[in-house]
Every structure is written in C-alpha cells, then in structure tokens.
C-alpha positions, -999 to +999 in steps of 0.1 A: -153+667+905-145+638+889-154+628+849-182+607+842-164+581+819-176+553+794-208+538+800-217+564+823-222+591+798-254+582+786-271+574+824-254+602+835-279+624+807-305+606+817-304+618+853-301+654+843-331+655+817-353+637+847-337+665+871-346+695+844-379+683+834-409+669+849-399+635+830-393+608+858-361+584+853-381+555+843-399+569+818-368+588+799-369+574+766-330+580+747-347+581+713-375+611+723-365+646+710-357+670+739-367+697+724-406+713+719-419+683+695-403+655+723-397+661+762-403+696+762-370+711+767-368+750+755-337+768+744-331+779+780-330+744+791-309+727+760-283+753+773-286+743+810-282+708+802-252+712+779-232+731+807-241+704+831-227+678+811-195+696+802-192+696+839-196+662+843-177+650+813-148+674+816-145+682+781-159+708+759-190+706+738-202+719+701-234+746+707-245+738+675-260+702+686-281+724+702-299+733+674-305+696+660-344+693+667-342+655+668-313+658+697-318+631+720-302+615+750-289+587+731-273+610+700-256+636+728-242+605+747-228+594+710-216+630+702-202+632+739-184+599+732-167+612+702-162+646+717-136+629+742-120+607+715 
C-alpha cells in the first residue's frame, strides 16, 4: 500500500470518518469534535480510525491524541503532518 502524502492527509481523514460514521463526505466538517460532544465517535471508533490512518500514512501515531475531546479532522491531519516530519 502506498502512503497517503501531503495534501492528501487531511482528505484522506475525511473519507474514513464518513466511512466509520453515518456522517456523509459533504457534510464532514474538519473543525467538529469526533468524539461524543461532535460527530459521535466512541472510544472503539477513535481507535479504529487511528489504525486506519497509520495504515495509510505509514508512520506511527501518539494514542494519547486520542484522548483530546476537541480532536478533530483538521488537528489529526496537523498532528499527522508533524508526526512524519
């Protein structure tokens, strides 16, 4: 599989969160908490979605973001981004 690189990181989250929730595409906003108090996403889920985009972006990534209620599309692109730096 090949490494989703750049610009792709963020649209690349995007399509997972609309594939693990009942949130279409369109309407995935990158500033709405995933969690309970935003799009829903339970611990179960968070977890799901990190492994999918370690896969994706071929490099490791911190748990602990995780547990940041106001995680969003837009901050785990920006933690991805400096993840791979």
């Amino acid at each position: 599989m090949t490494a989703v690189v750049g610009d792709e990181v963020r649209d690349t989250i995007r399509r997972l969160v609309a594939l693990r929730s009942a949130v279409a595409l369109t309407e995935a906003d990158d500033r709405v908490p995933l969690g309970a108090r935003g799009l829903g996403f339970d611990s179960v889920r968070l977890v799901e979605l990190l492994l999918d985009v370690e896969r994706l972006v071929g490099a490791p990534l911190d748990p602990e973001w995780l547990a940041d209620p106001a995680l969003t599309i837009e901050s785990l692109a920006a933690a991805v981004a400096r993840a791979r730096r």
